[in-house]
C-alpha positions as CSV (number, residue, x, y, z in Angstrom):
1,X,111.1,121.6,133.2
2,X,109.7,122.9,129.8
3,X,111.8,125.6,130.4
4,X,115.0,123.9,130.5
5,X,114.2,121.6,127.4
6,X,113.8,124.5,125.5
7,X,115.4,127.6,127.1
8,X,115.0,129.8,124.3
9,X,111.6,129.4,124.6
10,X,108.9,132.4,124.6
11,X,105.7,130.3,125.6
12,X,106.0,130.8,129.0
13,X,106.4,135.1,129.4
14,X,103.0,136.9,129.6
15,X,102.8,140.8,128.7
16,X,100.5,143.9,128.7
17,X,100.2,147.4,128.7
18,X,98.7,150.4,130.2
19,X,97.8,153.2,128.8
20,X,98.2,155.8,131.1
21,X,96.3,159.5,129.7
22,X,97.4,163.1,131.5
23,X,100.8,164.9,133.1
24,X,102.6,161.9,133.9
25,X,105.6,162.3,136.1
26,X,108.0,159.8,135.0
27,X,110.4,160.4,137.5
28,X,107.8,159.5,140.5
29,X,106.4,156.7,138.3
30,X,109.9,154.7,138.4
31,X,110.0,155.7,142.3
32,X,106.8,154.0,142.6
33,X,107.4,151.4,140.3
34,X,110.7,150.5,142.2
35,X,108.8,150.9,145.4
36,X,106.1,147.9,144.2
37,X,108.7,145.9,143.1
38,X,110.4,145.9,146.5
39,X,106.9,144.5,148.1
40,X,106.1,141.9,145.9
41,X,109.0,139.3,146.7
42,X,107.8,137.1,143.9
43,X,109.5,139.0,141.7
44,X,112.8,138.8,143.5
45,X,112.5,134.8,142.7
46,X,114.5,132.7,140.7
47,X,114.6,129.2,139.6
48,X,118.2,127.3,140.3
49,X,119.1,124.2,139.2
50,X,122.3,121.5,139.3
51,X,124.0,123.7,136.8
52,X,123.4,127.0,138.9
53,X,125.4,125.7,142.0
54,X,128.0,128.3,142.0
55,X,125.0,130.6,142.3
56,X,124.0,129.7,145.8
57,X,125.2,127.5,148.6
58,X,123.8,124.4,149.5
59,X,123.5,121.4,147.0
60,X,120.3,121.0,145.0
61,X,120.4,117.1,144.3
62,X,119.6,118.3,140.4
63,X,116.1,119.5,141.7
64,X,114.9,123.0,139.9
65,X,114.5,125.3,143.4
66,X,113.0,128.4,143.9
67,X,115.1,130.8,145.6
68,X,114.5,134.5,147.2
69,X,116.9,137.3,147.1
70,X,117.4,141.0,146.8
71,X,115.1,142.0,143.0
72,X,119.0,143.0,142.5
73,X,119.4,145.3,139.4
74,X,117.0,146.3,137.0
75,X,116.2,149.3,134.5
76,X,113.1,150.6,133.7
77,X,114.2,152.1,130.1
78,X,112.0,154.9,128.8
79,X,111.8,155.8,124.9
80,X,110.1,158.7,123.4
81,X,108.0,158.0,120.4
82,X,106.1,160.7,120.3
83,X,107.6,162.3,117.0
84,X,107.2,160.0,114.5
85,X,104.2,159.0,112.3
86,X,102.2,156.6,114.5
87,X,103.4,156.9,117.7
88,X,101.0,153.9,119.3
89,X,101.8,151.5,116.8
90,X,105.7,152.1,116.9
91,X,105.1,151.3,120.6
92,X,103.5,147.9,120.2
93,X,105.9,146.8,117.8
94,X,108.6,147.3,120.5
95,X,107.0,145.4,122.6
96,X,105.9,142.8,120.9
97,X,109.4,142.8,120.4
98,X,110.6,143.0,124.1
99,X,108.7,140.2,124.6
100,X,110.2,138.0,122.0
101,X,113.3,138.5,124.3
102,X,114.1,135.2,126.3
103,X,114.6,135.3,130.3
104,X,116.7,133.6,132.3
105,X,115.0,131.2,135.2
106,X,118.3,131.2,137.1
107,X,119.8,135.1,137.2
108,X,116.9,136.9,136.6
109,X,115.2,139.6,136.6
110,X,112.0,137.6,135.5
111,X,110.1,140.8,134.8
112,X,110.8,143.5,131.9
113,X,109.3,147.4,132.3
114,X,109.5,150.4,130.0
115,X,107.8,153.7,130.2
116,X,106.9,154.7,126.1
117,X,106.2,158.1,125.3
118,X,103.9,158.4,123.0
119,X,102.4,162.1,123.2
120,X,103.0,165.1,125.4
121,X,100.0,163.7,127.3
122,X,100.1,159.8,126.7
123,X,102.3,157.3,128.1
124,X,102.6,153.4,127.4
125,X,103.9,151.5,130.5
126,X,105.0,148.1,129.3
127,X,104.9,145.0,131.9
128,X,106.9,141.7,130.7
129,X,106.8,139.0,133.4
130,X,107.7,135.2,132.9
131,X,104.5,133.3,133.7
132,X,106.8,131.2,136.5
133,X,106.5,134.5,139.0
134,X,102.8,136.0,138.2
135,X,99.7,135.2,136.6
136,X,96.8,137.9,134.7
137,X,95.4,138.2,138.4
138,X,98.6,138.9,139.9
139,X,100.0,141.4,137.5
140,X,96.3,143.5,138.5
141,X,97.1,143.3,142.0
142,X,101.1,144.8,140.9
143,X,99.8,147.4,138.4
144,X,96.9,148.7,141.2
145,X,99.9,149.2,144.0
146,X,102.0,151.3,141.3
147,X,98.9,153.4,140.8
148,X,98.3,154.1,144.6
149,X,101.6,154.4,145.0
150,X,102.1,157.0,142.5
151,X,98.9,158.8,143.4
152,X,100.1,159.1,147.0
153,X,103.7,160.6,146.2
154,X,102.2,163.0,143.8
155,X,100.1,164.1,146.3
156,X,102.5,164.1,148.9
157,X,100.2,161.6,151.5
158,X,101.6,158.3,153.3
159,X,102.2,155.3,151.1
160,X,100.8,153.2,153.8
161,X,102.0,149.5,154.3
162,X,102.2,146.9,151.4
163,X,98.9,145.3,150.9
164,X,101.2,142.1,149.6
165,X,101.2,139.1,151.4
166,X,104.3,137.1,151.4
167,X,105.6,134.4,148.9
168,X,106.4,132.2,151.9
169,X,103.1,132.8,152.9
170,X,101.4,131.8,149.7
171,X,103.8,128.6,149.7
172,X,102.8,127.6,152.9
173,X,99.2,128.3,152.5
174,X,99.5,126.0,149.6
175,X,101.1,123.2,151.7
176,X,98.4,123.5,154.2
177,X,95.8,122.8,151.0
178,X,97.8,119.9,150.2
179,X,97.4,118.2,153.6
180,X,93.7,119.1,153.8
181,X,90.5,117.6,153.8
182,X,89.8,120.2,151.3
183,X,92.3,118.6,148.6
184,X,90.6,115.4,149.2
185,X,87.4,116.7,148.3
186,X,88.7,118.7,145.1
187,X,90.6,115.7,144.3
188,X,87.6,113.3,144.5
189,X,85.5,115.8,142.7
190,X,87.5,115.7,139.6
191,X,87.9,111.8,139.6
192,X,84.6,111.1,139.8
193,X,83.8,113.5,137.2
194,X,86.6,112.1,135.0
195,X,86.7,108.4,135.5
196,X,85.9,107.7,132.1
197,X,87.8,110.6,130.2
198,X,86.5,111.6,126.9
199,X,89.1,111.9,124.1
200,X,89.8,115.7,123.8
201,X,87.9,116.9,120.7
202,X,90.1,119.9,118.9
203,X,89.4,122.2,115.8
204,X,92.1,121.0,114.0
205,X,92.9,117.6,112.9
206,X,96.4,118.4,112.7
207,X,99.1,117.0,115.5
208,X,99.3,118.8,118.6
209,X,103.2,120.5,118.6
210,X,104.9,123.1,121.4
211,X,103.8,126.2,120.3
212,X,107.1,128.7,119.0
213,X,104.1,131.5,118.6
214,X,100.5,132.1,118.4
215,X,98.2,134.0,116.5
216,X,95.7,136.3,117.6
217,X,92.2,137.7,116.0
218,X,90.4,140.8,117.6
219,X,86.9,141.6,117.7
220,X,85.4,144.1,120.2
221,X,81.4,143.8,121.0
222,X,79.9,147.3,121.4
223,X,78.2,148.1,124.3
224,X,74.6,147.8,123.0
225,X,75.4,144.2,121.8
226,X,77.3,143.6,124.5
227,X,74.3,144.5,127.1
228,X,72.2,142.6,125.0
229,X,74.3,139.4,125.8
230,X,74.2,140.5,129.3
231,X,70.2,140.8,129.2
232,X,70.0,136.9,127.4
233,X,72.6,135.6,130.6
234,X,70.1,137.1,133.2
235,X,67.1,135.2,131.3
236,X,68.7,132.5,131.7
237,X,69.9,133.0,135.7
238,X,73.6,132.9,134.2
239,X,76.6,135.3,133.7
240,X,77.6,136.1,130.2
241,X,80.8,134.2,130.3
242,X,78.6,131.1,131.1
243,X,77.0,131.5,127.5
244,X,80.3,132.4,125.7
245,X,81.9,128.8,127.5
246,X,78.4,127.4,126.0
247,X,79.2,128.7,122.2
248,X,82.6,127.4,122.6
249,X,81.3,124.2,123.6
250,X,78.9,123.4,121.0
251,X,80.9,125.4,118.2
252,X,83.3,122.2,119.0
253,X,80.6,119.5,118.7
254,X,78.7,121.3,115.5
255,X,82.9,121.4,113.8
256,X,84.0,118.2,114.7
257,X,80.6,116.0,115.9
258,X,82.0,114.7,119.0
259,X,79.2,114.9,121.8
260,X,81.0,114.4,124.8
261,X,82.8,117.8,124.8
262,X,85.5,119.1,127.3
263,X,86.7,122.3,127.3
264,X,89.9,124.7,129.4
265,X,88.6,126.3,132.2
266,X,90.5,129.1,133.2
267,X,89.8,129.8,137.1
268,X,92.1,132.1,139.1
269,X,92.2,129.8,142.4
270,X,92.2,132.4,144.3
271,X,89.9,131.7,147.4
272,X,91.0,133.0,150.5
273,X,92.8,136.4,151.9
274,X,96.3,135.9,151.5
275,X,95.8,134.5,148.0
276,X,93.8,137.4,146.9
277,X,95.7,139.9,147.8
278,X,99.4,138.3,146.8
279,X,101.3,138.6,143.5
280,X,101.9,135.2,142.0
281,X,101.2,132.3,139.8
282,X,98.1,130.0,141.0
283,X,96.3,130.3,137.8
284,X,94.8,126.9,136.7
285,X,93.1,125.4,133.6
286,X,90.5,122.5,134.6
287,X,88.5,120.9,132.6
288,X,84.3,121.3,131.5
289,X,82.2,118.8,130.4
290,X,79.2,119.1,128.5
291,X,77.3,116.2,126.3
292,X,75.4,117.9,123.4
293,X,73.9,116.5,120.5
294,X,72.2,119.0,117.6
295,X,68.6,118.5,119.4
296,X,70.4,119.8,122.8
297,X,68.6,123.6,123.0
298,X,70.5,126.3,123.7
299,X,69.0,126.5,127.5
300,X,69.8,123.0,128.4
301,X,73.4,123.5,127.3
302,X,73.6,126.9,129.4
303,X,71.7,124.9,132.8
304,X,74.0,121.8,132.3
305,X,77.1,124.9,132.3
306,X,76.1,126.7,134.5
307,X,76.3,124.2,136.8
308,X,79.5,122.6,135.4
309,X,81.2,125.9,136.0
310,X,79.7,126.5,139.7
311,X,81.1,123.0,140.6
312,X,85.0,123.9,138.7
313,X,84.9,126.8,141.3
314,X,84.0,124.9,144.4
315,X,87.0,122.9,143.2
316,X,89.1,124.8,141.1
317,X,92.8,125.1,143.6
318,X,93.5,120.7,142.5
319,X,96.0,121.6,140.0
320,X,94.8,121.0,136.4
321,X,98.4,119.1,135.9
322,X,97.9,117.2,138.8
323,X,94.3,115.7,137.5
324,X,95.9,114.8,134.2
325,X,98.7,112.7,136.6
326,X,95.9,110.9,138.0
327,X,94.3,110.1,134.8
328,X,97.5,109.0,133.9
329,X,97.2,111.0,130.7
330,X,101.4,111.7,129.0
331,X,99.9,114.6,127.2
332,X,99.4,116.5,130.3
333,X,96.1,118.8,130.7
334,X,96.6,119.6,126.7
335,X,95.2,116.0,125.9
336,X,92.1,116.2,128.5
337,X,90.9,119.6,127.1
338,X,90.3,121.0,123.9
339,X,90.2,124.6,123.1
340,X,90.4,126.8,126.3
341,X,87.9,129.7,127.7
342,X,89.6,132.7,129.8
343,X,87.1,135.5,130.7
344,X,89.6,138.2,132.3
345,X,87.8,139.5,135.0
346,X,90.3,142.0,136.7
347,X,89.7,145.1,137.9
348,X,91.8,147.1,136.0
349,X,90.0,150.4,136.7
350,X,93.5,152.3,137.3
351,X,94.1,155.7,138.1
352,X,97.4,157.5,138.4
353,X,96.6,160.6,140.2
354,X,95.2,163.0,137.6
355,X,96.3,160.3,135.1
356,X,93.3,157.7,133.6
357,X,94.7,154.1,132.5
358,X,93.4,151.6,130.1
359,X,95.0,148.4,130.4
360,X,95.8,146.2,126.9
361,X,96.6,142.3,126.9
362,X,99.5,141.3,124.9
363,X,100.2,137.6,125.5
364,X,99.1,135.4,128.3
365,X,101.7,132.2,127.8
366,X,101.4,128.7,126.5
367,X,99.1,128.7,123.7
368,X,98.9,124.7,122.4
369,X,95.8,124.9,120.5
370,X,93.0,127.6,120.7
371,X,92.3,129.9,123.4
372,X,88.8,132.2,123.9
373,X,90.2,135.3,125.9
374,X,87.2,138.0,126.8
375,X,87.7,141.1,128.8
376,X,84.8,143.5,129.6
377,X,85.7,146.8,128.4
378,X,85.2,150.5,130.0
379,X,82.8,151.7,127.7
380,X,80.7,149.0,128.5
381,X,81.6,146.3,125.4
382,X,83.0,143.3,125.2
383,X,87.0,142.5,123.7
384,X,87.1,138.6,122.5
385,X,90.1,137.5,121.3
386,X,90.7,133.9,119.4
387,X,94.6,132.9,120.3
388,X,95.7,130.2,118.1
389,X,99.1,128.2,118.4
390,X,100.9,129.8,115.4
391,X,102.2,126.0,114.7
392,X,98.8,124.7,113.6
393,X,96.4,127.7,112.1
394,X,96.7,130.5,109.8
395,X,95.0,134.2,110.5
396,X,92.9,133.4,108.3
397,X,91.8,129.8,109.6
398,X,90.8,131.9,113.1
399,X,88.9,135.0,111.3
400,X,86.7,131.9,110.4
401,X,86.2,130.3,113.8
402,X,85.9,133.5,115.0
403,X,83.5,134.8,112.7
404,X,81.1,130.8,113.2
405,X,81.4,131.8,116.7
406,X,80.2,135.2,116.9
407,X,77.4,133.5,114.8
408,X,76.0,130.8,117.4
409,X,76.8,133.7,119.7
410,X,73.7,136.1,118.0
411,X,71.8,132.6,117.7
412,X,71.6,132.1,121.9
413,X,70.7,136.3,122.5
414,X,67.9,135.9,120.0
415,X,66.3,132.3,120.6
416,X,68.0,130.5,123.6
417,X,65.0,128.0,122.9
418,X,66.6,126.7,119.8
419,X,68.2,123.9,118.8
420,X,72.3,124.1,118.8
421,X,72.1,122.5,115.1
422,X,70.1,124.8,113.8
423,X,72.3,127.5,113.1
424,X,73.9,128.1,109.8
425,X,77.8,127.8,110.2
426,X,79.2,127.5,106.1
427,X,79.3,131.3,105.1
428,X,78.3,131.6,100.9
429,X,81.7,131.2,99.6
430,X,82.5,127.8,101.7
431,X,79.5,126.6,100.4
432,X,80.8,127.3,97.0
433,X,83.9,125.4,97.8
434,X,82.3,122.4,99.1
435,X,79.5,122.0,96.1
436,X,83.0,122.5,93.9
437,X,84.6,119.3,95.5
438,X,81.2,117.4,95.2
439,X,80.7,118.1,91.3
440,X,83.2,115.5,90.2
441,X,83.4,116.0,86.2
442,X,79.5,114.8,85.6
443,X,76.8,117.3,84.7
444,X,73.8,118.3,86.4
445,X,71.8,115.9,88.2
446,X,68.4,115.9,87.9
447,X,65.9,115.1,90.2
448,X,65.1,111.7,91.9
449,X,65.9,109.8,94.9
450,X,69.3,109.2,95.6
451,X,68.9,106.0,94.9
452,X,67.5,106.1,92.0
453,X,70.1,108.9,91.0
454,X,73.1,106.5,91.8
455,X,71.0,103.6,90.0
456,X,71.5,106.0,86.5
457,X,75.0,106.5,87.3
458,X,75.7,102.5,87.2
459,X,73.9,102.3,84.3
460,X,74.9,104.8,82.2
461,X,78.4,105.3,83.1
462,X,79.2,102.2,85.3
463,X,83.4,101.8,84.7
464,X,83.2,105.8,86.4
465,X,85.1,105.8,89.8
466,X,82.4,106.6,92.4
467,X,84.4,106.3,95.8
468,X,87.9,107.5,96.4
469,X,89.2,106.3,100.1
470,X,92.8,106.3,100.4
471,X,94.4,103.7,98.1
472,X,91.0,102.3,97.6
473,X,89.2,103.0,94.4
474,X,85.6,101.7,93.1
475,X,83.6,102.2,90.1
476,X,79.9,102.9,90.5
477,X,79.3,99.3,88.6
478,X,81.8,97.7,91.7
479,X,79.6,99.7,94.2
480,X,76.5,98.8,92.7
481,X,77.2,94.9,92.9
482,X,78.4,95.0,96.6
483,X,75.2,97.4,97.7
484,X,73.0,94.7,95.7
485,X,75.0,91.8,98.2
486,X,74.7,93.9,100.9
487,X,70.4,94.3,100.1
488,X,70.1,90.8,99.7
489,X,71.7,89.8,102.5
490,X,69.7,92.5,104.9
491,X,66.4,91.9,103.3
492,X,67.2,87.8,104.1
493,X,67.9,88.9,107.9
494,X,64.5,90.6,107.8
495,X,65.0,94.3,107.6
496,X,62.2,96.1,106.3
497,X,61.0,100.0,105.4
498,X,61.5,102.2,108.8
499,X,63.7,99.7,110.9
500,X,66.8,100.7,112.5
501,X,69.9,98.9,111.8
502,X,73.3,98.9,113.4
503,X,76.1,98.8,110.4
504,X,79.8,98.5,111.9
505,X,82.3,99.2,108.9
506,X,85.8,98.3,109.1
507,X,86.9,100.9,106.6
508,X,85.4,104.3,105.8
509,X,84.3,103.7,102.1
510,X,82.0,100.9,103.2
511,X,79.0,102.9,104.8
512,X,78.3,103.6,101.1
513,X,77.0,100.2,101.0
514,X,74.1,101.3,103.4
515,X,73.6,104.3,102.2
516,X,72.5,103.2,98.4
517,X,70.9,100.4,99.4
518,X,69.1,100.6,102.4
């Protein structure tokens, strides 16, 4: 439906790379390419709807349908770019390109491949798909078959038979979920859990939009850090993407101070045979729910985790969107979640014959806030990257989340005894910008209470505007006679030194009133 609102759109294609090292053989690549593409039948799908009837016969009552044919025809176009100046960055501008390039849901082919040349030794092989047909875990499953494929024609062994399940069996499988007691238990899981939903805390205050584009900042762990992540997850009878989901959940609270925090989940639902072993789209995004305050310690919030992300995966085939229809929430599972964590697990150990692989991540679809993407690397480190919808930050507004979170992230490996508040977050030259907004044209102030300090501003330079809120203005002599009221009238209620008190503003500027005074 998105789709067809807005059919230019590029939200919705995924794309990566491999990097394939060593003699390739282009011309048995394409043969195995073409091979893999015949076996998967997902990618002979497309999406019809009223306006496609001449298409197809049958009438489609102005339902979107998914239909299976023939993959039809399809080029896998091969540049060489080995000559010029920088061969691997000409490449991923050409891609990033490519993947700018709109598909069409109704005539297909929902799938793009090239084969880039970049050195006598070093080819790119560049994988577009809409995210309609597969998903991160499904494209793995596609790229592995290409590799054994190609291994066994170089080597002149059987193929053997397609290790692909069938789209109809996938479907089918899914109907039989549907009609389950299994559904009913997911589906009572999540309600339960979400009876009450919190409102979904974000990073910025800005209004959600569709995102045209995102953003992306980089930053790779080395290995020794990386194990010594690792080495704090163990001691705390977790798995390191446990305690990255746990900085991105109280990197939330700590920005915005909400306390009942829900995250994106990213799961692969992906729990039986068939499912494993099937290209496709099942990917989900469910929600996690943690409730921190700054006393919560770093090993509380990884327990409560920890057990909030061993529960999503018991559960995690009821369909994200389908929860948010149940919660009767418009915003769909963007307004129950806030940013989202995806820790790509695939094996993407590929081998092409004499040929090593390394596989890059270009875009993984819609992006309508903030995503946390982490993928283990071969060395041994640790690839985060910080996807932001292009509509709502800058590059430089996620080198600074980025760089907070990479902070709380060294504060849970050394001490996960500490308290979550307790970290410093303003770097030196934030700090300078805040004291800047704070310093107002008055010079130094000396030392004191505040309220005493506050007292020397009414009397020495009472007509001064103090408070600024909106279209609201007041002197520190107009603040000083309502805190004096406000006193009066607490002392006359019986409030004393040490005792708590409950003060409900109906505009911002009046908790200044209890602050001076009380």
């Amino acid at each position: 439906m998105a789709q067809r609102i807005n059919p230019d759109g590029l939200q919705f294609q995924v794309g990566q790379y491999v990097e394939i090292r060593g003699p390739l053989n282009p011309a048995l690549f394409e043969s195995a390419l073409r091979r893999a593409v015949a076996e998967a039948d997902t990618l002979h799908a497309r999406f019809l709807d009223v306006d496609d009837l001449d298409d197809i016969d049958g009438d489609l009552d102005g339902v979107p349908h998914q239909v299976l044919g023939p993959p039809g025809d399809w080029a896998l176009r091969t540049l060489d770019l080995s000559g010029g100046p920088d061969p691997r960055a000409a490449a991923e501008r050409w891609m990033r390109e490519e993947l700018r390039t709109p598909m069409d849901l109704a005539r297909g082919p929902l799938f793009s491949f090239a084969l880039i040349k970049t050195a006598a030794d070093r080819f790119v092989w560049y994988q577009g798909y809409h995210h309609i047909v597969t998903d991160g875990a499904g494209s793995t499953l596609f790229a592995r078959r290409v590799a054994e494929l190609y291994t066994a024609f170089q080597r002149g062994e059987p193929a053997g038979e397609s290790p692909f399940s069938s789209l109809t069996a996938l479907l089918d499988q899914e109907a039989e979920y549907r009609e389950s007691e299994e559904f009913e238990r997911d589906r009572r899981y999540w309600l339960e859990r979400f009876a009450s939903p919190p409102q979904a805390a974000r990073l910025t205050t800005a209004p959600g939009t569709e995102p045209s584009d995102f953003l992306r900042h980089t930053t790779r762990i080395g290995a020794d850090e990386a194990d010594r992540l690792r080495e704090a997850a163990r001691a705390a009878r977790t798995h390191w993407s446990v305690v990255l989901t746990a900085v991105v959940a109280v990197y939330l609270h700590r920005l915005t101070g909400a306390e009942d925090i829900t995250l994106g989940f990213a799961v692969s639902a992906r729990k039986d045979p068939i499912s494993r072993r099937t290209p496709g789209t099942l990917a989900n995004i469910l929600p996690l729910r943690a409730e921190l305050s700054a006393a919560t310690t770093w090993a509380d919030v990884l327990r409560r985790l920890s057990r909030e992300v061993r529960m999503a995966l018991s559960h995690q085939r009821y369909r994200g969107e389908d929860l948010a229809r149940d919660l009767h929430l418009t915003g769909g599972v963007p307004a129950l979640v806030g940013p989202e964590v995806n820790v790509m697990s695939f094996d993407w150990d590929l081998e092409f014959d004499e040929c090593r692989a390394t596989h890059h991540n270009l875009a993984n679809g819609p992006i309508p806030d903030v995503s946390v993407m982490a993928y283990e690397q071969p060395d041994g480190g640790i690839r985060i990257d910080l996807n932001g919808n292009a509509d709502l930050y800058s590059p430089q507004d996620l080198a600074d989340h980025q760089r907070r979170l990479f902070a709380l992230l060294e504060a849970v490996v050394v001490d996960a005894g500490g308290c979550v508040g307790g970290v410093e977050l303003v770097s030196v030259v934030e700090r300078g910008v805040l004291l800047g907004w704070g310093s107002g044209g008055v010079g130094a102030v000396g030392s004191g209470t505040v309220p005493g300090v506050l007292g020397e501003r009414v009397a020495g330079c009472g007509g001064a505007v103090a408070v600024v809120c909106g279209e609201v203005a007041l002197s520190y002599g107009e603040l000083g006679v309502r805190s004096d009221r406000l006193a009066r009238f607490l002392v006359g209620c019986g409030v004393g030194p040490e005792r708590l008190v409950g003060w409900c503003c109906r505009v911002r500027w009046m908790w200044w009133w209890c602050c001076w005074r009380c």
